[in-house]
N, C-alpha and C positions, 0 to 999 in steps of 0.2 A: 624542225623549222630551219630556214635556210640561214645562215650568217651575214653576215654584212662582206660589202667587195673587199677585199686588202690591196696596199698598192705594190709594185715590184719596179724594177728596171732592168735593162739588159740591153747588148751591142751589138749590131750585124753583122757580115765580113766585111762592110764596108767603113765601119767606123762608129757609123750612126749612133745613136743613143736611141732609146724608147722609152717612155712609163706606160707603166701596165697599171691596168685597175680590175680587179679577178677575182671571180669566186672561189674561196678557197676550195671547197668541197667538190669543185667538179672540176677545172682546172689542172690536170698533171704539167704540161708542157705549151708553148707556141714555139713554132717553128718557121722560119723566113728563108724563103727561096727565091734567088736572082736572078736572071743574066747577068753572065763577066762579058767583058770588054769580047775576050778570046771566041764568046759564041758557046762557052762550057756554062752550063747553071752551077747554083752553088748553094747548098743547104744548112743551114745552121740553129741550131738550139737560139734562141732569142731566150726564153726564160722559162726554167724550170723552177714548177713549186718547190717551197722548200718543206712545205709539212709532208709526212711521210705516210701518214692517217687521215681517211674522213674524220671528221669530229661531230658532224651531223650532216642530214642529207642536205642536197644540196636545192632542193626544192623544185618548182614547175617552172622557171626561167632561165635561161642563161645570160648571163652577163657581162660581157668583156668589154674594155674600153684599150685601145694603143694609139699612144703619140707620138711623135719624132717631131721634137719645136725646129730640128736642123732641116727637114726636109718640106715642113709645112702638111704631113702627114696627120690625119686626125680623122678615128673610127669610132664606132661605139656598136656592137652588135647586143639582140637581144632575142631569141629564141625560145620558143614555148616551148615545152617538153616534159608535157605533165606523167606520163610513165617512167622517164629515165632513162631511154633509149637513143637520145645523141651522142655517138662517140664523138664524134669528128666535123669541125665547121672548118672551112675556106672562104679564104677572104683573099683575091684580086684587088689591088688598089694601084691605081696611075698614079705616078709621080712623077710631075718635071721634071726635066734633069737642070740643073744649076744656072744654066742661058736661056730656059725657060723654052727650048726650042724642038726637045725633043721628050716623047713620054716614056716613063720605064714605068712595067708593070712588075710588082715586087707581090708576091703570095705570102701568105700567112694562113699555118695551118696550128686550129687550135685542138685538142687533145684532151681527153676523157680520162675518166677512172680512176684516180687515185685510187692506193686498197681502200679495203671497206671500211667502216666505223670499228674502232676497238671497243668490245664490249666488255 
């Protein structure tokens, strides 16, 4: 039976803040990719689980929620996946930039697997 979401936090290369709300059990990592200013992208861990073991499966949905109250950013994805076979979601979101005049698209890639259940 799957667990309840847990929540986390973490920073981007730009500063930002997020809260995460995540299934533990399926959840390893998200990760946030930018454009810089210079026209170079920029990849960074946003948040790594920190359990190191399944504890049980993690069941037929996936569940992630991320916010940024600094950016006015707010997601919630939910995917069926009654085999077990989603490694990897992407998520594209537009966000204003700060004069409200220009949009930046910021990626968020969410990540599969923790090891297995310790039996």
């Amino acid at each position: 039976m799957a667990r309840h979401n847990r929540e986390g936090h973490g920073a981007d290369q730009c500063g930002y803040g997020y809260g995460i709300s995540y299934q533990p059990d399926w959840l390893r990592h998200i990760k946030v990719t930018r454009n810089l200013e210079s026209g170079r992208q920029s990849t960074k861990t946003l948040f790594r689980n920190p359990a190191n073991r399944r504890q049980a499966s993690p069941g037929g949905r996936i569940r992630t929620r991320v916010v940024s109250w600094d950016q006015g950013l707010d997601f919630e994805i939910a995917v069926g996946d009654p085999h077990g076979l989603v490694k990897r979601v992407r998520v594209a979101y537009s966000v204003p930039s700060e004069d409200g005049s220009v949009v930046e698209e910021v990626e968020f890639t969410l990540e599969n697997k923790p090891p297995p259940i310790n039996r």
